[in-house]
C-alpha positions, 0 to 999 in steps of 0.5 A: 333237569334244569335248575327252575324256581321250584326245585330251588325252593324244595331243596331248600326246604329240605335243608330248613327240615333238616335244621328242624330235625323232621327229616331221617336220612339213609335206606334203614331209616327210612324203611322204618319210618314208612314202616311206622307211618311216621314219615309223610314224604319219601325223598329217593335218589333218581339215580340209585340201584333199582332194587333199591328204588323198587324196595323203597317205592314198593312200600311206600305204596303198601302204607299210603306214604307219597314218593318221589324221585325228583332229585338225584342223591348228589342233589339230595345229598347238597340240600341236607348236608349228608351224603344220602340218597334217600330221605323220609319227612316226619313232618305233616306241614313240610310234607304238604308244602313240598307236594305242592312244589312237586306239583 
């Protein structure tokens, strides 16, 4: 992936969320997070297990709850400062932000 405007602009508003404490981090988590509709965004790691991948996307179509898998963890994991690679947004305005910069 080449390094574009866009994806600059969203890796750092992932780290903005981070500081605002509207983001969880790691497969748990975030799997609780969908599970309570509390996230609004789901953030998965292009390049992590499959099974994984497939658990994470699986029920984030279950509860209506957007997915991506833009960034590789290594990304995701420089953009929050935490080795994670998968990322749920709590908060309904970053969220809407970001779908917009995914395009």
């Amino acid at each position: 992936m080449t390094q574009g405007q866009k994806p600059d602009r969203l890796l750092q508003l992932l780290g903005i969320c981070m500081r605002a404490r509207q983001l969880v981090s790691g497969e748990e988590q975030v799997l609780k997070a969908i599970q309570q509709s509390k996230a609004k965004l789901v953030f998965i790691g292009s390049d992590i297990s499959p099974l994984t991948k497939k658990k994470l996307t699986d029920k984030g179509l279950f509860y209506e709850i957007p997915t991506t898998e833009a960034y590789t963890a290594a990304q995701l994991t420089q953009a929050i400062g935490l080795h994670r690679a998968t990322i749920a947004v709590m908060d309904a305005g970053f969220a809407k932000k970001m779908i917009t910069l995914l395009g």
